[in-house]
N, C-alpha and C positions, 0 to 999 in steps of 0.2 A: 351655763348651758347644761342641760338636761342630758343624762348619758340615753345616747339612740343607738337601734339595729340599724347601720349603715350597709346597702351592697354597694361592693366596687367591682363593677366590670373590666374587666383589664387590668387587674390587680398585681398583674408578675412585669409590668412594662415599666418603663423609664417612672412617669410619672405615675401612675397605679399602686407602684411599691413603694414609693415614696407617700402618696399617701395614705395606704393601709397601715403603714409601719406610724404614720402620725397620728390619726384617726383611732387606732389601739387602743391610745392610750385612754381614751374617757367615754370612748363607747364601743359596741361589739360589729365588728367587721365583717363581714362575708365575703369572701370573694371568690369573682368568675375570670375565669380565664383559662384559655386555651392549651397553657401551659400542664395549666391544673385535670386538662382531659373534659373542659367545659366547650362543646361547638357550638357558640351563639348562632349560626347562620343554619342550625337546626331546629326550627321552630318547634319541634314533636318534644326536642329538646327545652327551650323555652319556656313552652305553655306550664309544661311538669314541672319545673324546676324554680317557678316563679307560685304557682298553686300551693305548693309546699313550707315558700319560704315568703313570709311576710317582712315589712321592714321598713322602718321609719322616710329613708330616702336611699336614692337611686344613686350612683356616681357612673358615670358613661365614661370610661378613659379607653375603653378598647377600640382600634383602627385599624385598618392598613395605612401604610405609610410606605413611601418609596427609597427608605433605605439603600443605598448601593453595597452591597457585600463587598469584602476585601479583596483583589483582583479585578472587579467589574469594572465598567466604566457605564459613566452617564451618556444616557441616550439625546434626542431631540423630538419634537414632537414627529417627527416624520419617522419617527422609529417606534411610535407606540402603535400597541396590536387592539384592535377595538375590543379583543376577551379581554384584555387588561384593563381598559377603558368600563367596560361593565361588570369587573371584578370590583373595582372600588367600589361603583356607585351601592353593589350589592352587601357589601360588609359596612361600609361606613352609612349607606343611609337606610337601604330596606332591612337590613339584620339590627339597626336601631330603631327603626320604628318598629318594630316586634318586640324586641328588648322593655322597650317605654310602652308599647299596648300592654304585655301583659302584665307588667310591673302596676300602672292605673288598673289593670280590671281585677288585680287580687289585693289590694290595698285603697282603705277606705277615704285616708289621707295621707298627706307624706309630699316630700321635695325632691322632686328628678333634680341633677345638673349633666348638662348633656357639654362635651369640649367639641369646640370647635378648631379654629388657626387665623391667625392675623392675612393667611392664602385662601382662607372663605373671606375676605372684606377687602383685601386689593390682591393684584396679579403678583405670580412668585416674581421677584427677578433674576432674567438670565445672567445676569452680569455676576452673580454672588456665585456661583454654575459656572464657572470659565465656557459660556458661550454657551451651556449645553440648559438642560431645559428639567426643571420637578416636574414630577408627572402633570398633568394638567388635572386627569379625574381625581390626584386628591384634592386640590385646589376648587375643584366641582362640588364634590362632597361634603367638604368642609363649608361651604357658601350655604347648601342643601338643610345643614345643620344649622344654620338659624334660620332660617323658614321653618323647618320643621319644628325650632325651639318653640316660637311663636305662632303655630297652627297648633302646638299641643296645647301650648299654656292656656290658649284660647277656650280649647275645645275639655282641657280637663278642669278648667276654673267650675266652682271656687275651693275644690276641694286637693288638688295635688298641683303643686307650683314647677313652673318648669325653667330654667333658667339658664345659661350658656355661656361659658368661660373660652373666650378667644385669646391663647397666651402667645406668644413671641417666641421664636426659638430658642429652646433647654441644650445649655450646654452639657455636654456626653462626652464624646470624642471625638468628637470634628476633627478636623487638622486646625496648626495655627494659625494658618494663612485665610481660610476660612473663616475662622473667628477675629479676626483682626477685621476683615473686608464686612464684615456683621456689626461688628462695633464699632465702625467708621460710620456704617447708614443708620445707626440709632443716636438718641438723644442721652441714650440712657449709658451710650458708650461701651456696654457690653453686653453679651447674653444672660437668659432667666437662668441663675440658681433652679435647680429641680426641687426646691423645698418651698418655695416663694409664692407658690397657688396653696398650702396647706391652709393656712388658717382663712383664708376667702371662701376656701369649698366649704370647709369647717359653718361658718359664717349661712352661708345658701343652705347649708342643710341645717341649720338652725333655726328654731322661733323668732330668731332676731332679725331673721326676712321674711317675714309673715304677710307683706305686703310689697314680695316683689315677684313678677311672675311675669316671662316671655322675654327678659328683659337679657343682652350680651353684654359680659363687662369683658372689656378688653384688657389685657394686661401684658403688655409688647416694650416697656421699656422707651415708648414713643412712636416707635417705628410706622407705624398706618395714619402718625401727624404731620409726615412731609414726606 
């Protein structure tokens, strides 16, 4: 493979850093992130920051995600606030399609991968929740994102390929009780390693998918096969 200018959005996150720290190694990395003083959901921001910087392919790993901070407790759907509700929809879908517009209108060709969640292709379950409930709007969002994979890929063919990685819950720091009740409902018997999407993104943003476009690979360990 061919060393590429790769950008990765969300490049300071769980899976972001993991794989800018892989992607280094054989090609030149860019990355956005919020951390970095980057506000994707500032399009004025955006339009300049993509005009300037060209680059072989796109990596979309930035989200909101519903996180529970240390202290907090998990809500139920009857506890979500509908600002919260169109907080998601607006970072994880319309602040991506800004991202991937102007990423296609300053590059002549080149390979988005856009991530999804194995909670865009079936319902969270409450039970893994002791009862209580993941937000619904990321599980909206996430869904959102492969439509939108496959309305880009459509509409940026045949020149920028757009593709979409649906993975399975990355172990972090869950508790163990958590991770046990995860690896009871997989096949795979445990959670994804954060290093286990490196070489597949690697892969999509190479020549070596030259003829794959709109297309979501799933990578859950089994979990969305029963």
């Amino acid at each position: 493979m061919k060393k590429q200018k790769i950008i990765i959005t969300g490049s300071e996150g769980l899976l972001g850093k993991e794989l800018s720290k892989y992607l280094t190694t054989n090609n030149e990395v860019l990355k956005l992130d919020l951390l970095l003083g980057h506000d994707l959901t500032d399009e004025k921001f955006v339009r300049a920051w993509f005009k300037k910087n060209k680059a072989d392919a796109l990596v979309n790993c930035f989200a909101m995600n519903d996180h529970v901070a240390p202290g907090e407790k998990r809500g139920t759907l009857f506890d979500i606030t509908l600002e919260s509700f169109s907080k998601y929809l607006d970072v994880n879908l319309t602040t991506l399609f800004s991202v991937c517009r102007e990423y296609a209108r300053n590059n002549k060709s080149g390979s988005i991968v856009n991530f999804s969640a194995t909670t865009g292709i079936v319902s969270a379950r409450p039970d893994i929740y002791g009862g209580k409930h993941k937000h619904i709007a990321y599980s909206v969002s996430k869904s959102g994102v492969i439509n939108m994979t496959k309305f880009l890929a459509t509409h940026f063919a045949p020149n920028i390929r757009v593709n979409c990685v649906s993975p399975g819950g990355v172990e972090f720091d869950q508790d163990k009780k958590f991770k046990k009740v995860y690896a009871n409902l997989t096949p795979m018997k445990r959670m994804m390693k954060k290093n286990e999407l490196n070489e597949l993104v690697e892969f999509l943003c190479s020549s070596g998918s030259s003829y794959m476009t709109g297309t979501t690979i799933v990578v859950d360990g089994g979990w969305t096969t029963w």
